[in-house]
Structure formats: structure tokens, C-alpha cells
C-alpha positions as CSV (number, residue, x, y, z in Angstrom):
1,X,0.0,0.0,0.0
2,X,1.0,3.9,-1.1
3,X,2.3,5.5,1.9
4,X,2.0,9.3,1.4
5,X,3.9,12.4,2.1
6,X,2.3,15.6,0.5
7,X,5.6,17.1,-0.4
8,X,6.3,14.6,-2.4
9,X,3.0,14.9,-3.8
10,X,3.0,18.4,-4.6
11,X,6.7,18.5,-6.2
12,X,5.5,15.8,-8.9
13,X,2.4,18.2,-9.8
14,X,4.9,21.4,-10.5
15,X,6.8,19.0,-12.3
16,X,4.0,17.6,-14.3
17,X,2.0,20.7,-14.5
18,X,4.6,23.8,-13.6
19,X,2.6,26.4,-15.8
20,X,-1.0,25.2,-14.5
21,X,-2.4,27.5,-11.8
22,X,-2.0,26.9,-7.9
23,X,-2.9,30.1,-6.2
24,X,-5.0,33.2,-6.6
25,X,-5.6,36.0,-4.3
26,X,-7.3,39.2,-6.0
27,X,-4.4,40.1,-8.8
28,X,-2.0,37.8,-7.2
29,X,-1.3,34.7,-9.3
30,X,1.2,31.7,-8.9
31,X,1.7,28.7,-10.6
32,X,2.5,25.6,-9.4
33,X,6.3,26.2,-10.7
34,X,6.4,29.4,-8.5
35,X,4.9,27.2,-5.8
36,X,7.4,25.1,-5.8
37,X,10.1,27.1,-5.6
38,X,8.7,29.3,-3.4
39,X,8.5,26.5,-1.1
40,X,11.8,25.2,-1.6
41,X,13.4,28.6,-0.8
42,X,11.4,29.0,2.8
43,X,12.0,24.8,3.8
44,X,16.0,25.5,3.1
45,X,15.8,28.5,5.3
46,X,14.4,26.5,7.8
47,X,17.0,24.0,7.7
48,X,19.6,27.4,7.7
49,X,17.3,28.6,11.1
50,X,19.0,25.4,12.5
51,X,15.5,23.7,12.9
52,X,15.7,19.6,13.4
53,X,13.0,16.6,12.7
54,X,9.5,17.7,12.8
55,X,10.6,20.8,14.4
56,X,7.3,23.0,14.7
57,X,6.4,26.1,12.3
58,X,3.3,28.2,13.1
59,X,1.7,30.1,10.5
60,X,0.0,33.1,12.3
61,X,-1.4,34.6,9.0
62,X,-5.0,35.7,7.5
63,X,-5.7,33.9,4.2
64,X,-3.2,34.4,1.8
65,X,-1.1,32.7,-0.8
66,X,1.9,32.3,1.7
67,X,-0.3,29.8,4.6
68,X,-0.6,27.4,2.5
69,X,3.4,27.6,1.0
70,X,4.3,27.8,4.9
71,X,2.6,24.7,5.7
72,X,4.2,22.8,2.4
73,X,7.6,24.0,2.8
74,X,7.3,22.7,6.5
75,X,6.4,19.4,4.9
76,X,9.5,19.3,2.6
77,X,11.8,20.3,5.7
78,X,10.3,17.1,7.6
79,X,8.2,19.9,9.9
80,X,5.0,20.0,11.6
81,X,3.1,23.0,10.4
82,X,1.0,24.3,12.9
83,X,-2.5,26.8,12.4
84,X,-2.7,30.4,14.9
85,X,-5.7,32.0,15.3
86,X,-5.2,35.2,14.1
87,X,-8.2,36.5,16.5
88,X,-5.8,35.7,19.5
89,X,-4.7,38.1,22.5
90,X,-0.9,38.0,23.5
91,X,-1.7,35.3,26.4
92,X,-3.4,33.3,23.9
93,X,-0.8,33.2,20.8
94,X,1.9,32.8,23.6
95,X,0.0,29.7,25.2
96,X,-0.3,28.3,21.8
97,X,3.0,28.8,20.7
98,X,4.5,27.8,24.1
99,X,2.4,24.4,23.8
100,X,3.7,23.4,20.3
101,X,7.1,24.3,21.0
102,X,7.2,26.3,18.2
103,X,11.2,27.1,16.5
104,X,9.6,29.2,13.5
105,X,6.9,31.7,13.1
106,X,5.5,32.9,9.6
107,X,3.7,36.0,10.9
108,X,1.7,38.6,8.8
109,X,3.0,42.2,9.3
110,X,0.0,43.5,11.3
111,X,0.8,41.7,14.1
112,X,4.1,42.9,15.0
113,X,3.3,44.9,17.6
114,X,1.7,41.8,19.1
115,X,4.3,39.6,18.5
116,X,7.5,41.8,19.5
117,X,5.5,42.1,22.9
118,X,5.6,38.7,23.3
119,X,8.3,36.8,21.6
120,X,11.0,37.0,24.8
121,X,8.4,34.8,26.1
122,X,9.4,32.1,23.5
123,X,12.8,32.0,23.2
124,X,12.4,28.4,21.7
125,X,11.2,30.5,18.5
126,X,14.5,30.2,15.8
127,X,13.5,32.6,13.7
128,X,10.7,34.9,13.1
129,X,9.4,35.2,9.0
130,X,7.5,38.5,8.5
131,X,5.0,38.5,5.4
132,X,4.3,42.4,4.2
133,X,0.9,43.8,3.9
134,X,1.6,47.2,4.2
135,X,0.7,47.9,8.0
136,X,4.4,47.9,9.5
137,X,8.0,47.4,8.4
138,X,10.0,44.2,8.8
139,X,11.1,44.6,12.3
140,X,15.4,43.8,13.1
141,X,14.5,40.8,15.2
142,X,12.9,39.2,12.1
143,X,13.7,38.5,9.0
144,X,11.4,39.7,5.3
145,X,9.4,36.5,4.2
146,X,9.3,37.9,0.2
147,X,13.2,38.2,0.6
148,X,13.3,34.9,1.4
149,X,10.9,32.8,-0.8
150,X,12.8,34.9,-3.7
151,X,16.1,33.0,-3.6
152,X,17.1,30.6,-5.9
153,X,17.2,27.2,-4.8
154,X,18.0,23.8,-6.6
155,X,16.6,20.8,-6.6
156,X,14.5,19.6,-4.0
157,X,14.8,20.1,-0.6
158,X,15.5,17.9,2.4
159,X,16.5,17.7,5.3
160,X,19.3,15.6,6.5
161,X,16.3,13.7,8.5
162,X,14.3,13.3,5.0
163,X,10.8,13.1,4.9
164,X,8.1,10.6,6.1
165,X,4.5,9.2,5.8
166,X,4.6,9.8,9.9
167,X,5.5,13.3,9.5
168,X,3.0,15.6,11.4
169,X,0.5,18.3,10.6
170,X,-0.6,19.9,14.4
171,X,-4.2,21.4,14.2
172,X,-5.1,23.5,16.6
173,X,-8.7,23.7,17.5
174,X,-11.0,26.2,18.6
175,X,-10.7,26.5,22.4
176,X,-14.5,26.2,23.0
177,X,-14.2,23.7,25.2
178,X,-11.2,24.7,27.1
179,X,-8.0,25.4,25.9
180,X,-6.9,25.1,22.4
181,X,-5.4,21.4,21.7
182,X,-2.9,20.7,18.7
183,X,-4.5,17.3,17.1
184,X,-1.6,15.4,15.4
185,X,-2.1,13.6,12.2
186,X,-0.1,11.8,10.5
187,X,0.6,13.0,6.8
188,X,-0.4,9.6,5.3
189,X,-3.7,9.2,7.6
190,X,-4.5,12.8,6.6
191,X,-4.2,12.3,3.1
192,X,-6.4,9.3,2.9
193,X,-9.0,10.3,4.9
194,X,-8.9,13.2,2.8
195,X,-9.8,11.0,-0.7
196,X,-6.4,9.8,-0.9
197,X,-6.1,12.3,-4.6
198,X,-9.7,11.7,-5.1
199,X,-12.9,13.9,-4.9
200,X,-16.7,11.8,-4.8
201,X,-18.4,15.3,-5.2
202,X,-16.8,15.5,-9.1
203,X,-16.3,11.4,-9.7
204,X,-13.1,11.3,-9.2
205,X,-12.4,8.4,-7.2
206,X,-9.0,7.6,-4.6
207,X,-5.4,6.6,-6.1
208,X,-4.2,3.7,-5.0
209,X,-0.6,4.8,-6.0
210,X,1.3,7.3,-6.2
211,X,1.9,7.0,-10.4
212,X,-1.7,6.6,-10.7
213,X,-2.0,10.1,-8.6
214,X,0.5,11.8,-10.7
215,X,-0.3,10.1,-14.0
216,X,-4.1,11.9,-14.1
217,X,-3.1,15.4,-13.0
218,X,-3.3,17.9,-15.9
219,X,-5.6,15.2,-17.8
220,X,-8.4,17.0,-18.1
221,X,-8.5,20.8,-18.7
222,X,-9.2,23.7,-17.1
223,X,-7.7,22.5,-13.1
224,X,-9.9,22.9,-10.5
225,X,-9.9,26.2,-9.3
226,X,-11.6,26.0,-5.4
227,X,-12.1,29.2,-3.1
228,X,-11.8,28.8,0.5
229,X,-13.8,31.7,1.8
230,X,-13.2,30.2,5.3
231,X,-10.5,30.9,6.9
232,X,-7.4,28.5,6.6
233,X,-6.5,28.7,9.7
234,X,-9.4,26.1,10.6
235,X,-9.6,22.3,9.6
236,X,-12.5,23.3,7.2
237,X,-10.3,25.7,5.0
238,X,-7.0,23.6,5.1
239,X,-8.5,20.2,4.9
240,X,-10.9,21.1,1.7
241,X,-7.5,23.0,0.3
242,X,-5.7,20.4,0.7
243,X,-8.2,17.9,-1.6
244,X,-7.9,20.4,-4.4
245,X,-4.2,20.4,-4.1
246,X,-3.9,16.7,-4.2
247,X,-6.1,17.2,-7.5
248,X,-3.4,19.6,-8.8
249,X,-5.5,22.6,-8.8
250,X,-6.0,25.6,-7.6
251,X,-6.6,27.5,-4.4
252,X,-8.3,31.1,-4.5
253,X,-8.8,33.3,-1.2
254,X,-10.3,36.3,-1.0
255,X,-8.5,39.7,-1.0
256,X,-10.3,41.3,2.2
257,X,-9.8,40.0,5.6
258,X,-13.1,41.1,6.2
259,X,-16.2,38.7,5.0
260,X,-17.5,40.9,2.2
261,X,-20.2,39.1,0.2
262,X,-20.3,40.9,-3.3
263,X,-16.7,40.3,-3.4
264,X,-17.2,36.6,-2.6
265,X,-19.1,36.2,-5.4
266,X,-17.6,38.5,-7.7
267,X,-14.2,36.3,-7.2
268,X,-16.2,33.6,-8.0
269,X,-17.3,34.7,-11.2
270,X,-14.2,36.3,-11.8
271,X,-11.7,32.9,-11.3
272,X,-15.0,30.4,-12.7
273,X,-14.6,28.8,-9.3
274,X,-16.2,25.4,-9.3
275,X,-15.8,24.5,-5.8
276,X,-17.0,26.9,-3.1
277,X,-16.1,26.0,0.9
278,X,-17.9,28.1,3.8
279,X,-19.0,27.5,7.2
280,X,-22.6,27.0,7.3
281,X,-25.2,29.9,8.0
282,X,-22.4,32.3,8.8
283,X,-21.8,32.6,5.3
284,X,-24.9,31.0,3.8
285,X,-27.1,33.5,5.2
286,X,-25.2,36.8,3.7
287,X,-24.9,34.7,0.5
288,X,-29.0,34.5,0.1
289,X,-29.5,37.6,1.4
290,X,-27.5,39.3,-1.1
291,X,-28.7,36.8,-3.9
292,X,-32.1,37.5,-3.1
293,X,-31.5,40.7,-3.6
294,X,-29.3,40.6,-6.3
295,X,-30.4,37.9,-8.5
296,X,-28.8,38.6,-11.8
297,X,-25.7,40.2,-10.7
298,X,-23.8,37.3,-10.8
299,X,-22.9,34.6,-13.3
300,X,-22.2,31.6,-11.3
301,X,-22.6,29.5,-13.8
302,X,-19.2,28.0,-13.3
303,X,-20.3,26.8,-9.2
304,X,-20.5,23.2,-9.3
305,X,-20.5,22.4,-5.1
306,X,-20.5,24.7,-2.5
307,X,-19.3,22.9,0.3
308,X,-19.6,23.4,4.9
309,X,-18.4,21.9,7.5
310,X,-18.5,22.2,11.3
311,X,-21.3,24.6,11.6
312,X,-25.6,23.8,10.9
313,X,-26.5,24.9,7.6
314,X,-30.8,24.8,7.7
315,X,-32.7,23.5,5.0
316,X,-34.3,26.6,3.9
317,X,-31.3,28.4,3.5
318,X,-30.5,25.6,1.0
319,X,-33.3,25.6,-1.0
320,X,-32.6,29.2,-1.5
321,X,-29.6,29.0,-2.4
322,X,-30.7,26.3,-5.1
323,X,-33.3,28.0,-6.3
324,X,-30.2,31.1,-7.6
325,X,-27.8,28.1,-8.5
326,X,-29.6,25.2,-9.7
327,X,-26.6,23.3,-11.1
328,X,-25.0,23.7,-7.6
329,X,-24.4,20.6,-5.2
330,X,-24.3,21.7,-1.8
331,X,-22.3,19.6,0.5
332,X,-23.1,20.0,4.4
333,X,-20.2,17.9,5.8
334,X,-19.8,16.8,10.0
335,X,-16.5,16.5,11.7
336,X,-14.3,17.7,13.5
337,X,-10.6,18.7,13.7
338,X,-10.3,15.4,15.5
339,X,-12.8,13.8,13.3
340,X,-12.7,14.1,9.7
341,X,-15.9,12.4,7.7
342,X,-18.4,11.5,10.5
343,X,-20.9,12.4,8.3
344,X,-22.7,14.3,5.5
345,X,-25.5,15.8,3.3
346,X,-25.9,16.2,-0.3
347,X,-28.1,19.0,-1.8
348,X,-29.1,19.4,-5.2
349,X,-32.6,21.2,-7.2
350,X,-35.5,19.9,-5.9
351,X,-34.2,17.9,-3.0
352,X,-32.5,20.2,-0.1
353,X,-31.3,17.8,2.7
354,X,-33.1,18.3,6.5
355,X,-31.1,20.5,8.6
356,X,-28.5,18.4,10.7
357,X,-29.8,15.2,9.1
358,X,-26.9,13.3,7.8
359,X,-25.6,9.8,6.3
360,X,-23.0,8.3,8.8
361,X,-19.3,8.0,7.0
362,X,-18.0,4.7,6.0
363,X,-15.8,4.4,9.1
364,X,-18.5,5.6,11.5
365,X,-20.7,4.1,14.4
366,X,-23.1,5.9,16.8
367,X,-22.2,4.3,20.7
368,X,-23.6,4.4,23.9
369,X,-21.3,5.6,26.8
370,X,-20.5,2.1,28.1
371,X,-19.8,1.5,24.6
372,X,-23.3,-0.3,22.9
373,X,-24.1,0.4,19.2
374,X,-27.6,2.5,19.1
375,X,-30.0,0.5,17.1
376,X,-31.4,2.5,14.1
377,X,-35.3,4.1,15.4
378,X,-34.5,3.0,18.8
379,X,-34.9,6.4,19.9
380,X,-31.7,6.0,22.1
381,X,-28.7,8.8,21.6
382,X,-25.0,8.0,21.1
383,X,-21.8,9.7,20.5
384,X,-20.7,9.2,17.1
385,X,-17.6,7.6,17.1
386,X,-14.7,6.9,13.5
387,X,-12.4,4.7,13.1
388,X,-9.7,3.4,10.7
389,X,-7.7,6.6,9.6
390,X,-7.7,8.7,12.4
391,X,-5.4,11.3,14.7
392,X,-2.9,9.8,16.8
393,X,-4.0,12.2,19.7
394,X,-3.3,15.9,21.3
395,X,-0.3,17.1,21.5
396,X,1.5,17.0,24.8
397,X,-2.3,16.1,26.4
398,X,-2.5,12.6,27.6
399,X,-5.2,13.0,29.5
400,X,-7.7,14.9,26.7
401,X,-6.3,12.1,24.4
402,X,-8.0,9.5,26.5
403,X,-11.1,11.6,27.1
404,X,-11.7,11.9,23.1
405,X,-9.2,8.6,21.5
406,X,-11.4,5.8,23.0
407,X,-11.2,2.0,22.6
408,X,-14.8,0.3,21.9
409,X,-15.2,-3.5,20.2
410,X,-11.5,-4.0,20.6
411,X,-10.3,-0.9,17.9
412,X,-9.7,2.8,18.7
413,X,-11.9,5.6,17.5
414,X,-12.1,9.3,17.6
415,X,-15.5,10.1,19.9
416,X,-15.1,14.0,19.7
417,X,-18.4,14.8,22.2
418,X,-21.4,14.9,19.4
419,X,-24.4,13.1,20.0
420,X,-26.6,11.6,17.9
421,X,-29.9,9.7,17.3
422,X,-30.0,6.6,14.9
423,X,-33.2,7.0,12.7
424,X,-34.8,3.6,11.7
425,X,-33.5,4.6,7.6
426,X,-30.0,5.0,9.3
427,X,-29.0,8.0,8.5
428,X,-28.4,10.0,11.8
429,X,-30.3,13.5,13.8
430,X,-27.7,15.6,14.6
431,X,-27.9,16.7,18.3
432,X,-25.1,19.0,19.2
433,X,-22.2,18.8,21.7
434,X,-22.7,17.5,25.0
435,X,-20.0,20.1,26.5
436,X,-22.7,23.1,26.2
437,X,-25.7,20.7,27.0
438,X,-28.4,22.3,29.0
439,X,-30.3,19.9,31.4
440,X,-33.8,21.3,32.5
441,X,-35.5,19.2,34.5
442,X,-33.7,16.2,34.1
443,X,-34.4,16.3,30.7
444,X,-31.2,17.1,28.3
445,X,-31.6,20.1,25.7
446,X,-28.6,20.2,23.1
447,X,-28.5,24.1,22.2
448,X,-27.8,23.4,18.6
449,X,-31.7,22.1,18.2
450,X,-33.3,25.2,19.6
451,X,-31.1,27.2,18.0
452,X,-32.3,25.6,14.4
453,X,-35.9,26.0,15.2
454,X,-35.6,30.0,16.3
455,X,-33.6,30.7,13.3
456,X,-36.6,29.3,11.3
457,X,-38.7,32.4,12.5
458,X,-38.7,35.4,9.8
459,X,-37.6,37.7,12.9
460,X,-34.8,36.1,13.5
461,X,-31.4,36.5,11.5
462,X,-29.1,34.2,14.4
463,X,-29.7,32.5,17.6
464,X,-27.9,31.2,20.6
465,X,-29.4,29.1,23.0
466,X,-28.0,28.9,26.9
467,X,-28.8,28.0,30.5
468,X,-29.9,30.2,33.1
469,X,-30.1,28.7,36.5
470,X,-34.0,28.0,37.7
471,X,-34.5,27.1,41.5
472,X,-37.2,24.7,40.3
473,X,-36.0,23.3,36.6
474,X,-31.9,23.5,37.3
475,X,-31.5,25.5,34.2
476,X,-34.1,26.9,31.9
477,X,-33.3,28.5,27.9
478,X,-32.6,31.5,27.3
479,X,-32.9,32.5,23.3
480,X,-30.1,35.1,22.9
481,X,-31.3,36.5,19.5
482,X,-30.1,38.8,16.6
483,X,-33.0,39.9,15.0
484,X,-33.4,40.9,11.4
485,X,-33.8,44.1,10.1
486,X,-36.7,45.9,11.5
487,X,-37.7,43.5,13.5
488,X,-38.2,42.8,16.8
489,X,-39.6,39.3,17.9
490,X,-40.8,38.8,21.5
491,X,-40.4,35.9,23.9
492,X,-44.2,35.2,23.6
493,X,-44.1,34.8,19.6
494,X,-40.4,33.0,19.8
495,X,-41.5,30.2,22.0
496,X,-45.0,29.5,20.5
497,X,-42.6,29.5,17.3
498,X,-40.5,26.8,18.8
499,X,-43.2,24.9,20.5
500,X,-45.2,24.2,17.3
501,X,-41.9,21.6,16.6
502,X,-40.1,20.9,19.5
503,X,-41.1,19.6,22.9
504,X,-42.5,22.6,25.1
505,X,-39.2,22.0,27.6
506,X,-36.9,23.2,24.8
507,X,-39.0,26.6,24.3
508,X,-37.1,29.4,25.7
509,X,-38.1,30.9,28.9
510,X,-36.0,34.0,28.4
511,X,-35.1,36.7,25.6
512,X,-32.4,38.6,25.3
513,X,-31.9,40.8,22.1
514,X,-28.4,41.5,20.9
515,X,-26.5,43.7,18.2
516,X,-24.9,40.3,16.6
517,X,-24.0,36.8,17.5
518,X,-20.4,37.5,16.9
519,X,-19.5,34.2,15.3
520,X,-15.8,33.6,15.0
521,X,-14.6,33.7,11.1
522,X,-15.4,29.2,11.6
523,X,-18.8,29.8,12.0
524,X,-18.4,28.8,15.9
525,X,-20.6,30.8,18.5
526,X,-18.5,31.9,22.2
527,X,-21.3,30.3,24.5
528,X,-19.2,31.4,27.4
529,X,-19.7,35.0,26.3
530,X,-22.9,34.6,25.1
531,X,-24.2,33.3,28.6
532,X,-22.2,36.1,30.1
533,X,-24.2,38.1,28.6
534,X,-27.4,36.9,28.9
535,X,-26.7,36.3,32.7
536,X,-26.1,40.4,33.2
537,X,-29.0,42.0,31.1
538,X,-31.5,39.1,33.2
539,X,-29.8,40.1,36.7
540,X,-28.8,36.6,37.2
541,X,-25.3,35.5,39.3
542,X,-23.4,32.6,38.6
């Protein structure tokens, strides 16, 4: 069987196809031949830096061309790349850092202030790589990324070490259950649960080796060109990036680094993008919005899947969307940065999949806590639960890696914390994450549920459902709600709204109206903050 390194992957594609295209961001263009040698330039200067075997590189960037050339030249250095969240404080981006051991940091200009105020905190950090964007100079203590990736190097690059399938990629995750954790994967693992060179949504099936990989790259014409509007810095933007890349084609971000719809689409009509990656509602919503009112400003005719993950993406939302793209798959993946293929839902005209109503991936089960399978139409919740090519666990955190990497029926499996119910046709009802579980009256309310059935109300643009503590019930909900324009819905319409398809013990008991959600660029809601908030405009202690 192929074992599979991704550097080695991506320097046969510039061989094969140097002149096709590999990156696009507004009017900046590279092929795969400046890719690679791009990449080749920045891996030998890590080796210069004096970093060793899978030495750790953090790329603390927005989207641009150079995270994704950071996190390949890592791989031909035989490095772990490692994601920052570019949303971080200084005790945050030093925690991470500290935690990853991190002897190289690709950082965008913006943040030197923030960085040159922490950085004597780190002194295992080697050398400091400062990517221009026209906010501040290249500081003394680092050195100019551009100057770098500019030299001329031969041949390919290794280190002394060479490279390996075991060779790590650390992904950070979210924090929002506790702090962030770097998730190892192995390269080869990683790539095959990733389609091993293969996409279903465009029939083009895994590669079982590596000349049957190269040998169909550049075989059919134009390359596929995908745009990651989410930001690659999560699992969803590297992982779908990633697929492309495998497929030799091309990755488009988008110029701003704020979420700007009409240049969303305009980029996609632009660059004839055929694949389009978001996070759910956070972008889906804006997208209709705009389209609705909008509808022939756009030709999109090139779209052929739009693609989520990580975040519930309703119904409705889909069926609008279809109705302005009819050609259009939509994809509405589940996993995790732990978890990769749990589940999914495909979309097309006429047919809009149920909101969180999913087929179970290959390699997945739905288990009890003691470790029973649910029955399909028992009625009975699990935790759904993949094996076979999985993570080997968090970095530096044997005690999480237990808590998450669990053995059931003699195998190991990833178990992230979703729950599930097992309908009789097997396909699966999404619940939502036990972590933020609100129990009223001994009954168990996952927030994600209410959430889906406020958001279903014409007043409401987004929702957040918490717990507030009740003397009688433990906790009761609380609907924190962004209304839509000109509206304003009241607790009295909201939970007859809810009632009329949920049980009346997940109806909220409480309103609170808010500017905005404030989802994170992944899609991902702060509950902490949000029940914060909540807790001080209802006068309630915690």
C-alpha cells in the first residue's frame, strides 16, 4: 500500500504541471512552478534557522497565498506546520505557541506589535518570518518572508532527516471547550482520509498509488480552481484546500480580511470557481440575502459544489440557495478537527437535505457511553464515534487524548463529544455537543436544536441558546437573538414558534436581544460569552 507524504506529492504536480495555476488571491497569481520554488526557498531556510526533525512552524497569517506555501515548505523540511488563530490576545498566541514548542513563526505584518510584545516569552522560536501587507516594516529581530521565498534554490529540498508518511500536521482547535489542543495527524492518515487524490463530489475516485495520482493530473483541462472563503487557519479551510491540491488545482482566497459578500461572489465569477467552501449559516445566510436581492448580478454558472463543515447549515437556506444556483451541489459535511468524515449531506434542485440530518461515514458508528451500538429508530442517543484513519492524539495532552481517543469493540476511535440519534433509515439527527448541554428538569436540551428551530422564525437573523439557572428546573433556555432588520420578535411569539416543533421544555423561557451573534470567522458561537451576557441583562449570578 501507497504511503504518502504531500511534499512529495506536490513537487511531482509542479513538475508535471509547472505552468498550470495553484494560487489566486485578487491580482495575485502563482503557478504551481512558483509554488514550488517558493517553497523550496522558505524549507532550506528553515534547515539554515538550524531547525531539526519535525521541528514545529506556526503560521500566524490571514488567508493568503503564503499559509498554505508555509505549511508545504514545512512538509518538505520534515516539519510540523502548525495553524494560529489570528483572533488571538498575546496570552493566547503565547500559550499556543508555548504548547507546540514552536522554532519558526510565519507571521503577517499586522501583528508585529503583538508579537514583538511577546516573543522574549518564547525563546524556543529560531527565527521569526514576516510577510508584508503594508501595515508595518520588517522589524530587526525578524527576517522579510518575500526576501526569502525569492532566492534561488536547486533541486529539491530535504533535510538531512528526509521526509516521512509519519511526518505531522498539528491542528489547533477552537478552544471552545477549554483550551486550544494541537490534534496530530499523521501526513499519510491525513491524506487518505482526505480521498487519498480523489474527490466523490466530481467522480473522481482515490489513487491507489502514487503514479496513478500523478499520471491523471493535468488530464483533463481547465484545473480545479476552489475558493476557500473560510479561513485556513481552521480544519475546514486547510483540509478542503488540501483535496484540491492533491487534485493539482487551484486554491483562491479572498482579497479582504473582512467577509465581504459581493466580493465573494464577484471572485467567483471572476476565477470560474467550481468548488466553493464556507461554514454553514455564517456565510450562507449573507450569500442568500444578497442573492435575493441581487439575482442577476452574478454569473455563477461556473459553481459546481458549494461545500460546509463544522457549523448547521438549515434546510431553507438551501433551498434558496438552489433555487439562484440550480446546477449547484451543496455539501453540508460533519466532523471535527479530531474527526474528519463523521458524516454528510448532499443538496441538489428539488431535493434540499433536513437541517443536521446526515448519512453516517464509512468508518463511523453511533455508541452508547458504556460502549453499545444505538440501534437504528431506537430512539436511544449515542456519540458518534470513527475509526480506521484517524489522529494519533493531542499534542502534549495525555489525559484529553484519552477523554476523546477511545477504545470500543477492541479498535480505537475518535469520539469528539457529538451526540446523535440513529433514525430507523440510518442516516443520523444531529444533536449537538454535550460540553454546552443544557439539562432542565432532568431532561437534556442540546442548544444546537433550539437554535435551528428559532432561526426558522422570519424575525430572526441568528440565535444562541443557553442556560440560566432556575431554583425549580436546574437551568431553563434563554434565546439570545439577533433579529433581522426591523424586527423585533418577542419571547411570547419565539416560543410558540418553537413549541409548534419541539417539545414545550426546549422553548425558551428567556429573551435577550443582541447587536450580533459574533461568530468567529469558523462559523463557531462563544457560548461562554454569550451566557455572560445573557446572565447580566436578566440580573442573574453565577
Amino acid at each position: 500500500m501507497t504511503e504518502w507524504n504531500f511534499a512529495d506529492v506536490y513537487e511531482a504536480i509542479a513538475a508535471k504541471t509547472p505552468d498550470a495555476p495553484c494560487q489566486i488571491q485578487g491580482d495575485r497569481r502563482f503557478t504551481w512552478r512558483q509554488f514550488d520554488q517558493r517553497t523550496a526557498a522558505l524549507a532550506a531556510d528553515f534547515i539554515e534557522a538550524g531547525l531539526t526533525k519535525q521541528s514545529k512552524v506556526a503560521a500566524y497569517l490571514y488567508n493568503c497565498p503564503e499559509y498554505l506555501e508555509t505549511y508545504i515548505a514545512a512538509f518538505k523540511g520534515g516539519f510540523a506546520p502548525v495553524n494560529t488563530n489570528y483572533r488571538y490576545g498575546p496570552e493566547e498566541v503565547t500559550y499556543l505557541f508555548d504548547n507546540a514548542e514552536a522554532e519558526a513563526v510565519v507571521f503577517h505584518a499586522t501583528f508585529v506589535p503583538l508579537v514583538d510584545e511577546v516573543r522574549s516569552r518564547l525563546p524556543k522560536v529560531r527565527r521569526w518570518y514576516c510577510v508584508a501587507d503594508g501595515s508595518h516594516d520588517v522589524p530587526s529581530w525578524a527576517v522579510d518572508y518575500d526576501e526569502v521565498v525569492g532566492r534561488s534554490v536547486s533541486g529539491p529540498v530535504h533535510g538531512p532527516w528526509g521526509r516521512s508518511p509519519d511526518d505531522l500536521l498539528l491542528l489547533y482547535t477552537g478552544g471552545t471547550t477549554g483550551m486550544p489542543k494541537g490534534v496530530m495527524w499523521r501526513q499519510d492518515d491525513l491524506f487518505n482520509v482526505l480521498g487519498a487524490g480523489g474527490q466523490a463530489l466530481i467522480g473522481v475516485p482515490p489513487a491507489t498509488t502514487f503514479d496513478e495520482l500523478i499520471g491523471r493530473i493535468g488530464v483533463s483541462a481547465p484545473p480545479l480552481v476552489t475558493l476557500s472563503a473560510c479561513p485556513l487557519m481552521h480544519g475546514t479551510g486547510q483540509f478542503s484546500s488540501l483535496i484540491t491540491m492533491n487534485l493539482g488545482g487551484c486554491i483562491a482566497t479572498l482579497p479582504s480580511r473582512s467577509f465581504d459578500v459581493d466580493e465573494l461572489l464577484g471572485e467567483v465569477q471572476r476565477n470560474k470557481v467550481q468548488t466553493l467552501v464556507i461554514v454553514g449559516q455564517a456565510f450562507a445566510g449573507p450569500i442568500l440575502e444578497h442573492l435575493d436581492t441581487h439575482p442577476s448580478a452574478y454569473d455563477l454558472s461556473s459553481l459546481l459544489v458549494m461545500s460546509s463543515s463544522g457549523v448547521m447549515w438549515s434546510q431553507e437556506n438551501k433551498q434558496g440557495l438552489l433555487r439562484h444556483i440550480p446546477q449547484v451541489i451543496l455539501f453540508d459535511s460533519f466532523g471535527s478537527s479530531e474527526a474528519v468524515g463523521l458524516g454528510g449531506s448532499v443538496s441538489a434542485a428539488g431535493a434540499a437535505s433536513e437541517t443536521a440530518k446526515f448519512q453516517l461515514g464509512p468508518a463511523c458508528v453511533v455508541f452508547t457511553e458504556d460502549g453499545r451500538r444505538v440501534e437504528p429508530g431506537s430512539g436511544e442517543r449515542g456519540l458518534v464515534a470513527v475509526g480506521g484513519f484517524i489522529p494519533l492524539g493531542y499534542y502534549r495532552d495525555e489525559a484529553k487524548t484519552a477523554q476523546t481517543f477511545r477504545t470500543f469493540e477492541g479498535r480505537r476511535w475518535s469520539v469528539p463529544g457529538d451526540w446523535a440519534e440513529v433514525l430507523a433509515d440510518g442516516t443520523i439527527n444531529l444533536l449537538g455537543r454535550g460540553s454546552v448541554c443544557i439539562n432542565t428538569g432532568g431532561e437534556k436540551v442540546f442548544p444546537e436544536e433550539v437554535e435551528e428551530a428559532l432561526k426558522r422564525h422570519p424575525s430572526v437573523r441568528d440565535a444562541v441558546a443557553v442556560g440560566i439557572p432556575d431554583q425549580r428546573f436546574g437551568e431553563t433556555i434563554c434565546a439570545v437573538v439577533e433579529a433581522a432588520p426591523g424586527a423585533a420578535p418577542s419571547l411570547d411569539e419565539l416560543n410558540a414558534h418553537v413549541k409548534s416543533s419541539l417539545a414545550a421544555y426546549k422553548a425558551p423561557r428567556h429573551l435577550v436581544l443582541v447587536d450580533t451573534i459574533g461568530r468567529a470567522p469558523n462559523g463557531k458561537v462563544d457560548y461562554k460569552r454569550l451566557k455572560g451576557v445573557a446572565f447580566d441583562r436578566l440580573g442573574v449570578s453565577s
